[in-house]
C-alpha positions as CSV (number, residue, x, y, z in Angstrom):
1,X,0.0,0.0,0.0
2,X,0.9,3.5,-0.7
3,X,0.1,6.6,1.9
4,X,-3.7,7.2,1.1
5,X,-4.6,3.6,0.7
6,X,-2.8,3.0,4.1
7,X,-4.6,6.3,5.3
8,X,-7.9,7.0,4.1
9,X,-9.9,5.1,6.7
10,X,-8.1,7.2,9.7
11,X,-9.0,11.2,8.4
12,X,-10.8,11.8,11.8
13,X,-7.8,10.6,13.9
14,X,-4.7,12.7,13.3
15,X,-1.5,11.0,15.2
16,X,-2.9,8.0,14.0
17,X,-3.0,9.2,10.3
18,X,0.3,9.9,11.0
19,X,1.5,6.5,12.1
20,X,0.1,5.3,8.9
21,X,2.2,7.3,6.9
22,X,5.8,7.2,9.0
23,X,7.3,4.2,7.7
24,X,6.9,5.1,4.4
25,X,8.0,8.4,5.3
26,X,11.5,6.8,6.7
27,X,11.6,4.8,3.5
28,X,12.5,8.6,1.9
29,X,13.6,10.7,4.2
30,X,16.0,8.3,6.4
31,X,16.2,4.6,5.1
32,X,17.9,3.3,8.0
33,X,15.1,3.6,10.8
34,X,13.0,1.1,10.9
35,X,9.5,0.8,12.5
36,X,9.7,-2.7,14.1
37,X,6.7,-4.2,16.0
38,X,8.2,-5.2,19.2
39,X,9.4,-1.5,19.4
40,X,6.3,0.2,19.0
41,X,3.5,-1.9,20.4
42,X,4.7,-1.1,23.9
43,X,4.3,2.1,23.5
44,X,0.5,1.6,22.9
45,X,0.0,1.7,26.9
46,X,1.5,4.6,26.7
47,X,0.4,7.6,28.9
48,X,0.7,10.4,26.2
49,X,-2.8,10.1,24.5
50,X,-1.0,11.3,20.9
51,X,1.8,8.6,21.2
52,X,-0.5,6.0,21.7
53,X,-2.6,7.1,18.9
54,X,0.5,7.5,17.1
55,X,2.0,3.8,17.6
56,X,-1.3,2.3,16.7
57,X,-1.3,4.2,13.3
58,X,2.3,2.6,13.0
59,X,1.1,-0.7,13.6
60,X,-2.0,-0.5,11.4
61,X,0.7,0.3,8.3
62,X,2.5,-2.7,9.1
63,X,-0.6,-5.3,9.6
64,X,-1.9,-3.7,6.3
65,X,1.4,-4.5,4.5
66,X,1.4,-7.7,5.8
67,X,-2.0,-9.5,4.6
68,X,-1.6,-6.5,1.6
69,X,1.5,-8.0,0.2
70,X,0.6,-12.1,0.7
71,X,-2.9,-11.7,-0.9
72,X,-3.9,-13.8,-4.1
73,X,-5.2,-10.4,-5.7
74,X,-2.0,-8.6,-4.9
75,X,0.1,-11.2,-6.8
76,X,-2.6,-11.5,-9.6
77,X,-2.7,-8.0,-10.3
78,X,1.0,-6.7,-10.0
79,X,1.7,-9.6,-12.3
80,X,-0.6,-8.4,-14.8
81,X,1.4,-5.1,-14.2
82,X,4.0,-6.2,-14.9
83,X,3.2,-8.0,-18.1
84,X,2.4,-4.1,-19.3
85,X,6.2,-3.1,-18.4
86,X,8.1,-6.4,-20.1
87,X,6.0,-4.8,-23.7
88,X,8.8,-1.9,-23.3
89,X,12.0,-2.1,-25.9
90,X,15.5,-2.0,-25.2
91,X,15.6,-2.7,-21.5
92,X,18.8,-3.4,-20.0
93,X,19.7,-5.3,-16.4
94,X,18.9,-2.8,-14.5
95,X,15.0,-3.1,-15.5
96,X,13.0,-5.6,-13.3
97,X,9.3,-6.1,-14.4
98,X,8.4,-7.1,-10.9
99,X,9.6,-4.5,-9.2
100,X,7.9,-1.7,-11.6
101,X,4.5,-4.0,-11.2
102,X,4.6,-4.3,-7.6
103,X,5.5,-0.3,-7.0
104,X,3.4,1.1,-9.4
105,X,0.2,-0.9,-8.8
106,X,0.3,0.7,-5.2
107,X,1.0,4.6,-6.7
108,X,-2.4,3.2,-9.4
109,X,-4.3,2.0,-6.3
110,X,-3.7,5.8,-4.6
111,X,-4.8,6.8,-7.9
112,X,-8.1,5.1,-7.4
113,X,-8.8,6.1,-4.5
114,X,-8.5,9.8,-5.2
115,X,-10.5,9.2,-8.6
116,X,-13.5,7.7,-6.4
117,X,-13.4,10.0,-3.1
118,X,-11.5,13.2,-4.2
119,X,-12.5,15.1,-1.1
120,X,-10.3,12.4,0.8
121,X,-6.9,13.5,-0.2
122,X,-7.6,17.9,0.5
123,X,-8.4,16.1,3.8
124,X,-5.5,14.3,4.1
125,X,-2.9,16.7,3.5
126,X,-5.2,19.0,5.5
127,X,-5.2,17.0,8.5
128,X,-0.9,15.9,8.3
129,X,0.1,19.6,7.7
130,X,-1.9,20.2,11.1
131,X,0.4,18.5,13.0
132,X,3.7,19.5,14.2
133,X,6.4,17.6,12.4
134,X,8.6,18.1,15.0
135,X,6.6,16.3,17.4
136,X,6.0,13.2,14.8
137,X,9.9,13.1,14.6
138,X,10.4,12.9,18.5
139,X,8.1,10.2,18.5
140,X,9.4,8.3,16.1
141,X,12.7,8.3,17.5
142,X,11.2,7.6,21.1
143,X,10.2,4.0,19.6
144,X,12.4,3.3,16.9
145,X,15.7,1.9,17.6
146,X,18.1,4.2,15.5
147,X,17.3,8.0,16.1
148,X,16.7,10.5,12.4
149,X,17.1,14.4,12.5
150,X,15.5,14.3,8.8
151,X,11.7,12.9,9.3
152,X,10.7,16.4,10.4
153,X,11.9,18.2,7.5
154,X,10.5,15.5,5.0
155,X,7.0,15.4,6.4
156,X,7.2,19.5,6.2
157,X,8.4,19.1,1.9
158,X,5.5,16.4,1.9
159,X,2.6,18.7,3.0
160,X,4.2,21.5,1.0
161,X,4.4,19.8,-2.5
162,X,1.4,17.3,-2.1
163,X,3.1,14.9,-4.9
164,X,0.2,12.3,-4.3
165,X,-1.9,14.4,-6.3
166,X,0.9,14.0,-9.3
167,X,-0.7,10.3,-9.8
168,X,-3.8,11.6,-11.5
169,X,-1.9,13.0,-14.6
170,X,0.4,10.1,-16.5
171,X,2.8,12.5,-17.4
172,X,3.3,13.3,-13.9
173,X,2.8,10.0,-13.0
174,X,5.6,8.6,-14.6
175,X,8.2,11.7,-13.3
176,X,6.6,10.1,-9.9
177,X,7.9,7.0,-10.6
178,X,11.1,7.6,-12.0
179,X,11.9,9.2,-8.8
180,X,11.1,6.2,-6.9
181,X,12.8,4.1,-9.3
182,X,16.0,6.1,-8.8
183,X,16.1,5.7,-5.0
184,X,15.9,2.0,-5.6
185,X,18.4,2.1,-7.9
186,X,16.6,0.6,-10.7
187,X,16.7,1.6,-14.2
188,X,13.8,4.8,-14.7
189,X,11.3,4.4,-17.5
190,X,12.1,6.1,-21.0
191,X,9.3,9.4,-21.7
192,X,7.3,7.1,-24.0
193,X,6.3,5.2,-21.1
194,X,3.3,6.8,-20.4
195,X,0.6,4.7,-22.5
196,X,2.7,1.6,-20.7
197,X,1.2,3.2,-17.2
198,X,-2.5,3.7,-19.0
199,X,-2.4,0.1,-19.5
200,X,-1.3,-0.6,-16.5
201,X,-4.2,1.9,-15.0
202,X,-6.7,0.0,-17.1
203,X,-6.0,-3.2,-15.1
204,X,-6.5,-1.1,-11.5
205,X,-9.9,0.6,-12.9
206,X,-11.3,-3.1,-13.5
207,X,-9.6,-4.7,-10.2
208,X,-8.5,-2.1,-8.0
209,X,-11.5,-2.9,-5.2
210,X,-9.6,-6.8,-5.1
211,X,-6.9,-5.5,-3.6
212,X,-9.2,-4.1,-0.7
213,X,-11.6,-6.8,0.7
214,X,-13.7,-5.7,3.3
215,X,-12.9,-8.7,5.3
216,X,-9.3,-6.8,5.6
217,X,-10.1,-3.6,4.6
218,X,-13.1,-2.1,6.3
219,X,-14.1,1.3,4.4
220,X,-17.7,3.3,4.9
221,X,-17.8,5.3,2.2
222,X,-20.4,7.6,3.5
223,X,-17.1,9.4,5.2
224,X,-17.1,11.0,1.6
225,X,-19.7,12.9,0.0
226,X,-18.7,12.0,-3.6
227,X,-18.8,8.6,-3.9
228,X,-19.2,5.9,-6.5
């Protein structure tokens, strides 16, 4: 899952929004902290009302990865992803079908998800550029086992630029990616790439809604006043 799929269900709940969205957060602005478990879920007794609220948000994100990444329709559909990207000429080593199919069916399924409820994401960035980034950092680095000095300033350059809302244009999509490619150090996708990712989009609009069972992923959609 990417940061609205993980967070759309938690608008009303702010530190807990925010625990939804640190570890991917880290996986940006400072790779090596880690969220682990057995760090976090003690701090879920926690006397500080917002750091509980916090650690639960953390550990939602990681159950959700969890059943996320192991379920039949997750492995269905990033294969059929990735079907889209091997259709691309002239790819060296460095370009892993899998990978691509696996990342950018979770940027498609943010995509989705703003398409269906587009009030959700002015409310998300609304609701994390109310909170105090300096205060997310401390907690973090209360319950993580290596301490960061750059989760602040990230989480400030993520409410500022709002680059979730780039997945709704292709061209902007793929500069998205590319970006995320880079920081992986795998090979970026060439310009002409972009009716590669409208195939790949095609896939999510017919299957998009497997990848979120309600038996794992409990949504009301009456939280939204446009829906679908």
């Amino acid at each position: 899952m990417n940061y609205l799929a993980h967070g759309i269900r938690y608008l009303d709940n702010p530190w807990f929004l925010a625990g939804t969205a640190t570890p991917d957060w880290l996986s940006v602005a400072d790779r090596k902290v880690r969220m682990r478990e057995r760090l976090v879920r003690p701090h879920l007794d926690s006397d500080d009302e917002q750091l509980q609220a916090y650690a639960a948000g953390v550990l939602q994100h990681l159950h959700d990865d969890q059943w996320f990444h192991e379920s039949v329709a997750f492995y269905e559909i990033t294969s059929e992803v990735a079907e889209c990207f091997r259709k691309l000429p002239d790819q060296d080593d460095g370009f892993l079908p899998g990978s691509l199919g696996h990342i950018t069916t979770e940027l498609l399924l943010d995509r989705m998800l703003m398409e269906q409820f587009p009030e959700a994401i002015d409310r998300y960035y609304q609701v994390i550029s109310g909170l105090p980034a300096s205060e997310v950092q401390k907690y973090t680095n209360i319950m993580a086992a290596k301490q960061t000095d750059q989760l602040a300033k990230f989480i400030n350059i993520f409410s500022e630029i709002q680059f979730l809302r780039d997945y709704l244009d292709s061209r902007q999509l793929l500069r998205r990616l590319n970006q995320v490619l880079r920081r992986v150090k795998l090979q970026p996708l060439p310009d002409g790439a972009e009716n590669t990712l409208h195939s790949a989009w095609e896939i999510i609009v017919q299957r998009g809604w497997d990848l979120l069972p309600p038996e794992k992923y409990p949504f009301d959609e009456k939280l939204f006043h446009n829906t679908h």
